[in-house]
C-alpha positions, 0 to 999 in steps of 0.5 A: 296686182293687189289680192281682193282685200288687200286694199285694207292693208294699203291704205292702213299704212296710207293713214299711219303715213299721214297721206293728205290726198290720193289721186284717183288713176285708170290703173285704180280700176282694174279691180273695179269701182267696188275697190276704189269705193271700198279704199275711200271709205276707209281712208282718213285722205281724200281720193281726188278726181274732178273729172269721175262720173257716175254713169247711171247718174251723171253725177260726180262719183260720190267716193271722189272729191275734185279737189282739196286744199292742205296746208303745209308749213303755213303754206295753203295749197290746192290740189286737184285730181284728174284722170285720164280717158 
C-alpha cells in the first residue's frame, strides 16, 4: 500500500511513461477519494470511470472522466472505465 504522498511519485513516472489513460478501480480508494483527487490533478492521463458519482451531488465525479479516445498508429480507439460495486 502506497504512503500518504506517494502518489506523486507514481504518477511522475505515469507521465514520463507516456500513460494515455488510468482506469479508476475500488482498491484506488482505499486511501480515499482525496488520493484519487489528488493523482488526477497531477496527471497529464485521463482517470476513466463512467459509473463515479458524487454522493452529495449525483454528478459525475469531476476528477473522472467516462470515457477517452486515443489514437494508436493511425487507429482511433475508445476506451472507457467502469468500476465495479
Amino acid at each position: 500500500m502506497l504512503k500518504i504522498g506517494e502518489e506523486s511519485k507514481i504518477v511522475r513516472w505515469m507521465n514520463k511513461v507516456s500513460f494515455s489513460g488510468m482506469g479508476i478501480g475500488a482498491l484506488d480508494f482505499e486511501r480515499g477519494a482525496s488520493f484519487i483527487e489528488s493523482f488526477s490533478e497531477n496527471s497529464d492521463f485521463p482517470l476513466l470511470c463512467i459509473n463515479l458519482f458524487d454522493e452529495e451531488t449525483g454528478k459525475r465525479a469531476e476528477f473522472a472522466q467516462p470515457s477517452a479516445s486515443i489514437e494508436i498508429d493511425g487507429f482511433k480507439i475508445g476506451v472507457i472505465g467502469a468500476i465495479a460495486t
